[in-house]
Backbone and ligand atoms as CSV (ligand in chain L), in Angstrom:
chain,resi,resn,atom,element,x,y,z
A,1,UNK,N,N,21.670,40.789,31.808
A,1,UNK,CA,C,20.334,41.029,31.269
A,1,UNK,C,C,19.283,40.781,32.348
A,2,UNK,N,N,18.117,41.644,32.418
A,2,UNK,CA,C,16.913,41.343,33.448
A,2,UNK,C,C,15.880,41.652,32.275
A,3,UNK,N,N,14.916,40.664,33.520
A,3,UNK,CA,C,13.183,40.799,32.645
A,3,UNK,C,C,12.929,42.287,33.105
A,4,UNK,N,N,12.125,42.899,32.469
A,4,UNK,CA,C,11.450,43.981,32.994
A,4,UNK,C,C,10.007,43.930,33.281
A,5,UNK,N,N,9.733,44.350,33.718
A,5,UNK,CA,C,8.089,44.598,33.618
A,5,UNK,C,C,7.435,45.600,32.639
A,6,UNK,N,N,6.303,45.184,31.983
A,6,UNK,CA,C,5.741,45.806,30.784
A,6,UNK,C,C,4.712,46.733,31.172
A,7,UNK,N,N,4.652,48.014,31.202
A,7,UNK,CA,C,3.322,48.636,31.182
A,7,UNK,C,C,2.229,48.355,30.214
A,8,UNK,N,N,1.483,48.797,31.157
A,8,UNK,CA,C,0.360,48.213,30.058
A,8,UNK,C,C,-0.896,49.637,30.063
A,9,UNK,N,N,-1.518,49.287,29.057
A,9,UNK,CA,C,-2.864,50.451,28.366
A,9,UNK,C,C,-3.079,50.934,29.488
A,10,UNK,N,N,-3.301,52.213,29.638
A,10,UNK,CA,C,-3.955,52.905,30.996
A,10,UNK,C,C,-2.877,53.714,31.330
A,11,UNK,N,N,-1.573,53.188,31.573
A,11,UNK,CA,C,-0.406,53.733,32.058
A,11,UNK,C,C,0.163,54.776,31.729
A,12,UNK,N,N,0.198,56.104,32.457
A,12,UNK,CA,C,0.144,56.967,31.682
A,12,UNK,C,C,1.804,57.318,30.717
A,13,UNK,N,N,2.542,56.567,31.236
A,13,UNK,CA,C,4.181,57.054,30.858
A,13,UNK,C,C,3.971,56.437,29.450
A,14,UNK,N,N,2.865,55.216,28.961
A,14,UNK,CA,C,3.199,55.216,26.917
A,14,UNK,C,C,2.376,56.333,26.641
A,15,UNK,N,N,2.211,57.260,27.079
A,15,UNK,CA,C,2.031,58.467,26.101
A,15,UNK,C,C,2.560,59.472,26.163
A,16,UNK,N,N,3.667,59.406,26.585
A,16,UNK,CA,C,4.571,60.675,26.731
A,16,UNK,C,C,5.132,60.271,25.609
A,17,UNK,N,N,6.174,61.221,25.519
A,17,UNK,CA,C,6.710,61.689,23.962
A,17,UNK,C,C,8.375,60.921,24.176
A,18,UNK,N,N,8.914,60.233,23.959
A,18,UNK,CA,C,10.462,59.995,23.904
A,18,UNK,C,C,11.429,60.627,23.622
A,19,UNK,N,N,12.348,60.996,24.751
A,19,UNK,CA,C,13.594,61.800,24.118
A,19,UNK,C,C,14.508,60.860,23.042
A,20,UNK,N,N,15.361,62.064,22.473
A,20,UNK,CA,C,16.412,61.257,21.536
A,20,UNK,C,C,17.311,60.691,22.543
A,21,UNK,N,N,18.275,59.894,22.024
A,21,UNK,CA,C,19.362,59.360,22.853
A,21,UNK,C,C,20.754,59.725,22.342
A,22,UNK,N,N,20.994,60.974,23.210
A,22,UNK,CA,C,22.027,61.544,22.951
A,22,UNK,C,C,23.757,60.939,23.088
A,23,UNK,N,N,23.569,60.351,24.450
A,23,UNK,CA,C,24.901,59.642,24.177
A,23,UNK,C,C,24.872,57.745,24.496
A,24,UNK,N,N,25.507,57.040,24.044
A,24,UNK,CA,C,25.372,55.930,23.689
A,24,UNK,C,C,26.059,55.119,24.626
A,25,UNK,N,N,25.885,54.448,25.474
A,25,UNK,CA,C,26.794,54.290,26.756
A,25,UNK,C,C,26.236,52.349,27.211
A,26,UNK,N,N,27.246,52.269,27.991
A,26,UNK,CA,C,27.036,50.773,28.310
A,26,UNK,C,C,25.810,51.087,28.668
A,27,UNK,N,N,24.746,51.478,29.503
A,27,UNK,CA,C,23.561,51.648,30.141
A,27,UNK,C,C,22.597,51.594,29.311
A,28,UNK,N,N,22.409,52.488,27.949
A,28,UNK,CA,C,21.864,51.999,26.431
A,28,UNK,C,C,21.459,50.464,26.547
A,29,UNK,N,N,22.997,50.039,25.988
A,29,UNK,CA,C,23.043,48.831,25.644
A,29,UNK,C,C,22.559,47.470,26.363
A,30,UNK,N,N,22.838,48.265,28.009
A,30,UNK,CA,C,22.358,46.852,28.975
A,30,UNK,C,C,20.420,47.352,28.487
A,31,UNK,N,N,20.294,48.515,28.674
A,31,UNK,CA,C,18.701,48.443,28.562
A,31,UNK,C,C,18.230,47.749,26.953
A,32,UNK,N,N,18.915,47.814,26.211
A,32,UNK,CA,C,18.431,47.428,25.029
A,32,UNK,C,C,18.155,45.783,25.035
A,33,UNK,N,N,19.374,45.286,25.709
A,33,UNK,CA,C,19.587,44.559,25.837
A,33,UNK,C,C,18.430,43.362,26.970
A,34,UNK,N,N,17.488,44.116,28.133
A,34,UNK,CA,C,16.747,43.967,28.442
A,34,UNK,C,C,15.801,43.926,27.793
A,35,UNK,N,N,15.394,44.788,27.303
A,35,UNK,CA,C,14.356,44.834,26.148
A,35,UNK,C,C,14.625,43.861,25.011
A,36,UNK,N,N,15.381,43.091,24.813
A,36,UNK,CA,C,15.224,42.320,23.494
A,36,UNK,C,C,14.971,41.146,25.058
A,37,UNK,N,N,15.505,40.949,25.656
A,37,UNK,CA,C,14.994,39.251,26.973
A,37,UNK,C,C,13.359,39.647,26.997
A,38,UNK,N,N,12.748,40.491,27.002
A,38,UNK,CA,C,11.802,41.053,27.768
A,38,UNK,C,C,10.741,40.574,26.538
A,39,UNK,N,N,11.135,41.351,25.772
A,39,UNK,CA,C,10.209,40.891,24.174
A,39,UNK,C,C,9.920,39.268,24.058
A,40,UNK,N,N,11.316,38.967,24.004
A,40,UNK,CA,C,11.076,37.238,23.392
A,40,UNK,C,C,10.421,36.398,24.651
A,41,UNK,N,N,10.277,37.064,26.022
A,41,UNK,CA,C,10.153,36.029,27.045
A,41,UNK,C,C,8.748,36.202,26.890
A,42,UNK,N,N,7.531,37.771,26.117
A,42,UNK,CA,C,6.797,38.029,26.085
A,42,UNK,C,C,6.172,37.298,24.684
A,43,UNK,N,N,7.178,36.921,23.913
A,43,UNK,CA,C,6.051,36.269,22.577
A,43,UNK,C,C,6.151,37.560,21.230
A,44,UNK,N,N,6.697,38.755,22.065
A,44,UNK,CA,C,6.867,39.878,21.254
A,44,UNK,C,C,7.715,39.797,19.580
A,45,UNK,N,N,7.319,40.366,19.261
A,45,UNK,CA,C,7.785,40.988,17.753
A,45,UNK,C,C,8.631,42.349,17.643
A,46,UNK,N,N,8.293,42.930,19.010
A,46,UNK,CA,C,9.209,44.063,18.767
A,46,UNK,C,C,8.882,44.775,19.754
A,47,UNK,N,N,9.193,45.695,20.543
A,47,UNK,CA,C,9.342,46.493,21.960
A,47,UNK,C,C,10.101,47.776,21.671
A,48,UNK,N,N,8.895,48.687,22.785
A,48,UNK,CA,C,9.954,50.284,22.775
A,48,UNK,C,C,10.347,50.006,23.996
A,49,UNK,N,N,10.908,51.181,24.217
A,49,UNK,CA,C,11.662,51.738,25.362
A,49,UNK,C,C,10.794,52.017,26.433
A,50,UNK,N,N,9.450,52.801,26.029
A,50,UNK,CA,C,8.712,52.898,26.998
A,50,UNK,C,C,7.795,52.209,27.791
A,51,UNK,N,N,7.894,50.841,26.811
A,51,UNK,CA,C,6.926,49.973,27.353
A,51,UNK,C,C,7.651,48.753,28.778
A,52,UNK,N,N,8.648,49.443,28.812
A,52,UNK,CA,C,9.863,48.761,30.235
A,52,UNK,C,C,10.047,49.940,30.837
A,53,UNK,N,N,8.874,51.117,30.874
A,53,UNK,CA,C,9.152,52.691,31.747
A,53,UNK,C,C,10.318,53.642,31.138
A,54,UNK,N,N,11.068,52.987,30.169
A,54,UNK,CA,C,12.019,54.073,29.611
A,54,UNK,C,C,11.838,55.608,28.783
A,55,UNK,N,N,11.449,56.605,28.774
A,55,UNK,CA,C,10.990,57.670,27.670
A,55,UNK,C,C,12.414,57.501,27.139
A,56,UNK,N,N,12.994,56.589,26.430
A,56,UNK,CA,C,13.926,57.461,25.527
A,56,UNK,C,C,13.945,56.394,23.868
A,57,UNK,N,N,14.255,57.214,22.752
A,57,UNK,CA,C,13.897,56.398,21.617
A,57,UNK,C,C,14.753,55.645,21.096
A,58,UNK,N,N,14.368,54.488,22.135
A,58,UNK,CA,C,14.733,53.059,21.348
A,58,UNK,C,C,13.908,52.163,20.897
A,59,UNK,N,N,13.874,51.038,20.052
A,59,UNK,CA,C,13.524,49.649,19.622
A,59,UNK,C,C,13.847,48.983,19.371
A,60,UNK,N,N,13.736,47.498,19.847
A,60,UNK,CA,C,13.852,46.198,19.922
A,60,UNK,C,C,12.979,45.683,18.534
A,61,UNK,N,N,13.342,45.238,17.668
A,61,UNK,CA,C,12.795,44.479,16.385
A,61,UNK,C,C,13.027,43.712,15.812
A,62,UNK,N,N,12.228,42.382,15.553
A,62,UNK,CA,C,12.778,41.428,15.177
A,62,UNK,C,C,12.285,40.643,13.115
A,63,UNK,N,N,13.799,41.082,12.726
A,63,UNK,CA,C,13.242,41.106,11.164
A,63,UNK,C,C,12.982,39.067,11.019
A,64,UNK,N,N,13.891,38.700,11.415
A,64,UNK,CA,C,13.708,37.051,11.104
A,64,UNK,C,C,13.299,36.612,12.464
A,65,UNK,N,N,13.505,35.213,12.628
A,65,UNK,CA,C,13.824,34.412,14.172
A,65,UNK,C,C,15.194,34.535,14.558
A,66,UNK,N,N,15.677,34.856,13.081
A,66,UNK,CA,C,17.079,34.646,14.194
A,66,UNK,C,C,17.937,35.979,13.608
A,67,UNK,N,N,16.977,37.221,13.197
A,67,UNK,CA,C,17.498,38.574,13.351
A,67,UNK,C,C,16.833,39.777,13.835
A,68,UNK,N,N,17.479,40.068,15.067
A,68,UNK,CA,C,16.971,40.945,15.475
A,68,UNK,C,C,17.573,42.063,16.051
A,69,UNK,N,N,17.148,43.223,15.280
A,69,UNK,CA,C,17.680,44.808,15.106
A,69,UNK,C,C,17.352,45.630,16.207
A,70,UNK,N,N,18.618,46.189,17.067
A,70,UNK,CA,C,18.264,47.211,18.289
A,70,UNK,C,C,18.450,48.457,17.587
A,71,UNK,N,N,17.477,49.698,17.452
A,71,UNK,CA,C,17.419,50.225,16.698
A,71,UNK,C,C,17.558,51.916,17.865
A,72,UNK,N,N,18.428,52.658,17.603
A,72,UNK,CA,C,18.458,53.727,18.838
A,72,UNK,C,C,18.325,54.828,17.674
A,73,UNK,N,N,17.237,56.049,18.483
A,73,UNK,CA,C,16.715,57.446,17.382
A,73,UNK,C,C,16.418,56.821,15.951
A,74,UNK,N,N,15.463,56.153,15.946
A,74,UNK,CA,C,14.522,55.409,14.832
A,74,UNK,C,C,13.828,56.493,14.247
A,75,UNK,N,N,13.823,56.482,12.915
A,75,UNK,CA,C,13.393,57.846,12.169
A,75,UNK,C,C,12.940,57.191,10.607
A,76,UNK,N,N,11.672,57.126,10.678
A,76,UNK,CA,C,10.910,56.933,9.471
A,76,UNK,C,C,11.256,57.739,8.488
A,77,UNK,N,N,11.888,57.794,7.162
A,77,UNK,CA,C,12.434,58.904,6.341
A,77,UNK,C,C,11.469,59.091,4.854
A,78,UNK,N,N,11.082,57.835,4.222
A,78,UNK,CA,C,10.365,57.814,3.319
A,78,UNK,C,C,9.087,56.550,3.668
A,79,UNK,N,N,7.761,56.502,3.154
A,79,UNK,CA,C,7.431,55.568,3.336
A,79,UNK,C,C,6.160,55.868,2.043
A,80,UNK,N,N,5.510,54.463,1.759
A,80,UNK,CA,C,4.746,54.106,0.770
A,80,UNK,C,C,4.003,53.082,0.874
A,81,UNK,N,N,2.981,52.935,-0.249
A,81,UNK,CA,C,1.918,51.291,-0.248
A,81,UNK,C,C,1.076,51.879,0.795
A,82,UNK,N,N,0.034,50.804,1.284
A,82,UNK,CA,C,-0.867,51.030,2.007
A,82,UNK,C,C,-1.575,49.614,2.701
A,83,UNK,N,N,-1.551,48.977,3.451
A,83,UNK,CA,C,-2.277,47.710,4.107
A,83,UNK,C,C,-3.119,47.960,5.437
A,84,UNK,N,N,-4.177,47.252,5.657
A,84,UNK,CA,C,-4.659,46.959,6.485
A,84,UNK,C,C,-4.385,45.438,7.341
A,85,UNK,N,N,-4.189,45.813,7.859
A,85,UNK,CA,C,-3.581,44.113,9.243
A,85,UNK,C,C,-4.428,44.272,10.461
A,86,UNK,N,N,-4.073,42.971,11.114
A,86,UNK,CA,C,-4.260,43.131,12.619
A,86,UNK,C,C,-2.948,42.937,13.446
A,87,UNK,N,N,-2.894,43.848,14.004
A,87,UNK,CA,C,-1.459,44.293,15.182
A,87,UNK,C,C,-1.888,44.060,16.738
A,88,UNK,N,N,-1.234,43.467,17.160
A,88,UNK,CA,C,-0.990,42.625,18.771
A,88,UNK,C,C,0.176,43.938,19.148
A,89,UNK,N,N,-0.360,43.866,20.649
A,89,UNK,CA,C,1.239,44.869,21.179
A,89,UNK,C,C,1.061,44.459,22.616
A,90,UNK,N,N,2.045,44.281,23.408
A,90,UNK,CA,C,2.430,43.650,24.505
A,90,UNK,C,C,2.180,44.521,25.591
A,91,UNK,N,N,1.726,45.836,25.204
A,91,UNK,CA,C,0.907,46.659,26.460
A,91,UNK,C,C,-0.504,46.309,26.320
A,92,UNK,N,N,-0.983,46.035,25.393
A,92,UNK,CA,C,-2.535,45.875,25.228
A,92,UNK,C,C,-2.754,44.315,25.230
A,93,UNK,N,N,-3.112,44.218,26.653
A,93,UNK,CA,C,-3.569,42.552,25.916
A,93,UNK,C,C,-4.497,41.916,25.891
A,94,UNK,N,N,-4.305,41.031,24.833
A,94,UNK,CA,C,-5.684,40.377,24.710
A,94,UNK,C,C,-6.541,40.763,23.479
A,95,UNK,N,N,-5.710,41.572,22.842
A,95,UNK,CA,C,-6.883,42.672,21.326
A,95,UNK,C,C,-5.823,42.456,20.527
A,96,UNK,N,N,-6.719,42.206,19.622
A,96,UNK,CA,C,-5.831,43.067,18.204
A,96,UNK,C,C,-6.510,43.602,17.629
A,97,UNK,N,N,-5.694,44.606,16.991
A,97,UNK,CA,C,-6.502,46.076,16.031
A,97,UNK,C,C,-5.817,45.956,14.726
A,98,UNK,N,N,-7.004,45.838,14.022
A,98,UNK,CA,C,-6.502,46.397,12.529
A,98,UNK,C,C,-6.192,48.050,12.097
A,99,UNK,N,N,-5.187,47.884,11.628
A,99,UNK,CA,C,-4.297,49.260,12.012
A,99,UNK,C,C,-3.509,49.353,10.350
A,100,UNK,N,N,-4.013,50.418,9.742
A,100,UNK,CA,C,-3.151,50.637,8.399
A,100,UNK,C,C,-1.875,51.176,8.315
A,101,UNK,N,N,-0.771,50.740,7.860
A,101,UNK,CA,C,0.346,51.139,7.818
A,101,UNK,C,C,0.628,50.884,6.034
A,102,UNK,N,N,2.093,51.471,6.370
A,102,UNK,CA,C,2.831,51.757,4.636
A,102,UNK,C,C,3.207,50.572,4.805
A,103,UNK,N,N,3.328,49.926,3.285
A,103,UNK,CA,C,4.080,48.600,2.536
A,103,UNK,C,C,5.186,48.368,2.581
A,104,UNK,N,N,6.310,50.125,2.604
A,104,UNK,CA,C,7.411,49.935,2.806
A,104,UNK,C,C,8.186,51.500,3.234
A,105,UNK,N,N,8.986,51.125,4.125
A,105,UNK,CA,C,9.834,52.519,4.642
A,105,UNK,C,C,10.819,52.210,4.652
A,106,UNK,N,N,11.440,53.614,4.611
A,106,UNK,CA,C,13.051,53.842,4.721
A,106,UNK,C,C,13.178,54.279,5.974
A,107,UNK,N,N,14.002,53.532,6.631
A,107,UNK,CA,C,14.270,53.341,7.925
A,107,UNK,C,C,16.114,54.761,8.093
A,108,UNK,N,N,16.208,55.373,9.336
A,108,UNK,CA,C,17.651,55.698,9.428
A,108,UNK,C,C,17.540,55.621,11.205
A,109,UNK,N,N,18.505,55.262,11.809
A,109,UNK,CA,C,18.543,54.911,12.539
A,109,UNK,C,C,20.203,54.961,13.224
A,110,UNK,N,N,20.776,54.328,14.493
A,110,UNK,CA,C,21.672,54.206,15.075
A,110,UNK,C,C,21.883,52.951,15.695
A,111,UNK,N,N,22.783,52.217,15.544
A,111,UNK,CA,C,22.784,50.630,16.354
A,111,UNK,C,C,23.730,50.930,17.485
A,112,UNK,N,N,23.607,49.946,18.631
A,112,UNK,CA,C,23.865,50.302,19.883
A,112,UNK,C,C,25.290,50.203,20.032
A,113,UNK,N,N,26.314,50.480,18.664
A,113,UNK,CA,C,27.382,51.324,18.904
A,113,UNK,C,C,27.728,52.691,18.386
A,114,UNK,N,N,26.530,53.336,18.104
A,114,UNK,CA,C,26.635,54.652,17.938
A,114,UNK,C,C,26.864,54.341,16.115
A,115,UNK,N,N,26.438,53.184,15.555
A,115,UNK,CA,C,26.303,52.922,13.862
A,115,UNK,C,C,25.499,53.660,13.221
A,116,UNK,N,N,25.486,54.773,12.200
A,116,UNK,CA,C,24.610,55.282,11.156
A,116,UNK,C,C,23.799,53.949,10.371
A,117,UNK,N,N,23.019,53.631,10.603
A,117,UNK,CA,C,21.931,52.535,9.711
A,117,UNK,C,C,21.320,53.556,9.166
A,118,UNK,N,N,21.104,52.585,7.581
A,118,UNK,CA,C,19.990,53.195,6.759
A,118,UNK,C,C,19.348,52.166,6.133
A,119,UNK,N,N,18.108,51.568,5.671
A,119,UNK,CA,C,17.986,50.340,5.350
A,119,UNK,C,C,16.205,50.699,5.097
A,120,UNK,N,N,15.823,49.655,3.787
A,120,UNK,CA,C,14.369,49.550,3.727
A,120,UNK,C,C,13.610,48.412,4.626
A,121,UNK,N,N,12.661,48.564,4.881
A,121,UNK,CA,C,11.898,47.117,5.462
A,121,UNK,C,C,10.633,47.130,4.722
A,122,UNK,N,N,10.424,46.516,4.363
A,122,UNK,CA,C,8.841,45.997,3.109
A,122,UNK,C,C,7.681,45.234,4.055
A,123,UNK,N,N,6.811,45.313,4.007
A,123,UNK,CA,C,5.234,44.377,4.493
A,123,UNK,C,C,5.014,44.743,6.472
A,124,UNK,N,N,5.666,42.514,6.517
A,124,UNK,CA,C,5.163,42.557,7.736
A,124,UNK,C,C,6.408,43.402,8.801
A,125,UNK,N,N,7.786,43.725,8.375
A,125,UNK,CA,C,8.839,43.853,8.877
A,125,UNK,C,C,8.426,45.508,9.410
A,126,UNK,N,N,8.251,46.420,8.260
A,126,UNK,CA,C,7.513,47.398,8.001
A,126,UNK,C,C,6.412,47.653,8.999
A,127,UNK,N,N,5.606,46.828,9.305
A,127,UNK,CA,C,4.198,47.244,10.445
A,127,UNK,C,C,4.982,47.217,11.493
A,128,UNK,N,N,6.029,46.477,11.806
A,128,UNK,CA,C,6.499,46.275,12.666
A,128,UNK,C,C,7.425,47.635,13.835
A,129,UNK,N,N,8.028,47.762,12.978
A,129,UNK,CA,C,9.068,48.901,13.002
A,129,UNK,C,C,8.175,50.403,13.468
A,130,UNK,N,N,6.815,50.177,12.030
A,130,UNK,CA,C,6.227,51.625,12.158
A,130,UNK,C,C,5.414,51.344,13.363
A,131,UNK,N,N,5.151,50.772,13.886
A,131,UNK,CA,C,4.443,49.966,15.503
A,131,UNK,C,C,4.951,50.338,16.722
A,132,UNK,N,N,6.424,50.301,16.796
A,132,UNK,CA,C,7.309,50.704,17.677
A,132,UNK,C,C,7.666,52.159,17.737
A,133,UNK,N,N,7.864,52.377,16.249
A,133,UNK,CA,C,8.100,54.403,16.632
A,133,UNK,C,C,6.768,54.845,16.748
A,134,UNK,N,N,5.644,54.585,16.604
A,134,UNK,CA,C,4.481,55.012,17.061
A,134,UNK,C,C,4.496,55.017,18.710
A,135,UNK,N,N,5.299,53.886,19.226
A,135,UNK,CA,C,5.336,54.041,20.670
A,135,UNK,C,C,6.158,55.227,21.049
A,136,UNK,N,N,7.489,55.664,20.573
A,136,UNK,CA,C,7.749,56.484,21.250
A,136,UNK,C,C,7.187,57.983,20.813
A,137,UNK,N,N,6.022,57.788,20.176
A,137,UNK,CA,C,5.231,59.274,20.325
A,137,UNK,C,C,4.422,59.585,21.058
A,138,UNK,N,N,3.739,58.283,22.041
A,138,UNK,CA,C,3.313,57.648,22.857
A,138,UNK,C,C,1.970,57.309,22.019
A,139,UNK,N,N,1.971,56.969,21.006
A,139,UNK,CA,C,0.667,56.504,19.988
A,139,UNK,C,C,0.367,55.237,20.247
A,140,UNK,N,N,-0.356,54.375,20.197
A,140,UNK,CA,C,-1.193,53.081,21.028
A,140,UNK,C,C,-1.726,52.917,19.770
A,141,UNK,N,N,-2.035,51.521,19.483
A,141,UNK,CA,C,-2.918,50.625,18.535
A,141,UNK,C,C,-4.229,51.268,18.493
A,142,UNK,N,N,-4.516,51.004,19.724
A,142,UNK,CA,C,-6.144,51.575,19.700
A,142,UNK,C,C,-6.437,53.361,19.492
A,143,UNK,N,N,-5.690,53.534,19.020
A,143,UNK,CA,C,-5.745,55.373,18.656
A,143,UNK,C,C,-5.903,55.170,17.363
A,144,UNK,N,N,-5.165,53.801,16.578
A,144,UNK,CA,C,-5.186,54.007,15.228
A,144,UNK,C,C,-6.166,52.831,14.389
A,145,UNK,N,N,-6.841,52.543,15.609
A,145,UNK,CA,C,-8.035,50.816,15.113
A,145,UNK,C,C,-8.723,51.525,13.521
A,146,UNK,N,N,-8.789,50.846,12.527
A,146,UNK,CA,C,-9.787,51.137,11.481
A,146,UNK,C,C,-11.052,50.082,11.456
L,1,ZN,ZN,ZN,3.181,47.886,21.024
């Protein structure tokens, strides 16, 4: 595992668009695997791919303290409710933006052995998740401040 370095606001590679991740390979996994050291050494809640220079669609997310979901081709399928919060993100620092997201989504996804996941996440788990695939569209907090 290595730290990475985090891009940050300005940079133009979080706004590119993320490819899917077609095949699933030790290299995945060591990067995922960076990305979850990288998050927690940062204070993070959850990390894309692109924010360690990667365009490809992964996330690092953490549902408890002591669970946390590597999530590969993350795909929002249903979602609902409505909240307003304030959201921190580890490219932007120093702000937080209140940013409306759904109450709850249906998540489908791939775990970093090529696993079909399907699973709901409700509230704060939920901002979380929808936080990270916003990154790999290259969408930023501050695009979505209310
Ligand atoms: Zn972020």
């Amino acid at each position: 595992m290595a730290l990475r370095e985090i891009r940050i606001l300005g940079d133009e590679l979080l706004r590119k668009k993320s490819r899917e991740v077609t095949e699933i390979n030790d290299k995945i996994r060591e990067t995922l695997s960076d990305m979850q050291e990288t998050m927690l050494k940062n204070d993070g809640v959850g990390i894309a791919a692109p924010q360690i220079g990667i365009l490809k669609r992964m996330i690092v997310v953490m549902k408890t303290e002591k669970e946390i979901l590597k999530l590969i081709n993350p795909e929002i399928v249903e979602m609902s409710g409505e909240a307003v919060d304030y959201e921190g993100c580890l490219s932007v620092k120093k702000k937080s933006v209140k940013v409306k997201r759904p109450t709850k989504i249906k998540v489908r996804a791939q775990d970093e052995y090529g696993n079909k996941l399907e699973f709901v996440a409700e509230d704060f788990f939920a901002r979380v998740i929808c936080h990270e695939v916003d990154h790999l569209e290259g969408i930023l907090i501050v695009d979505k401040e209310v």
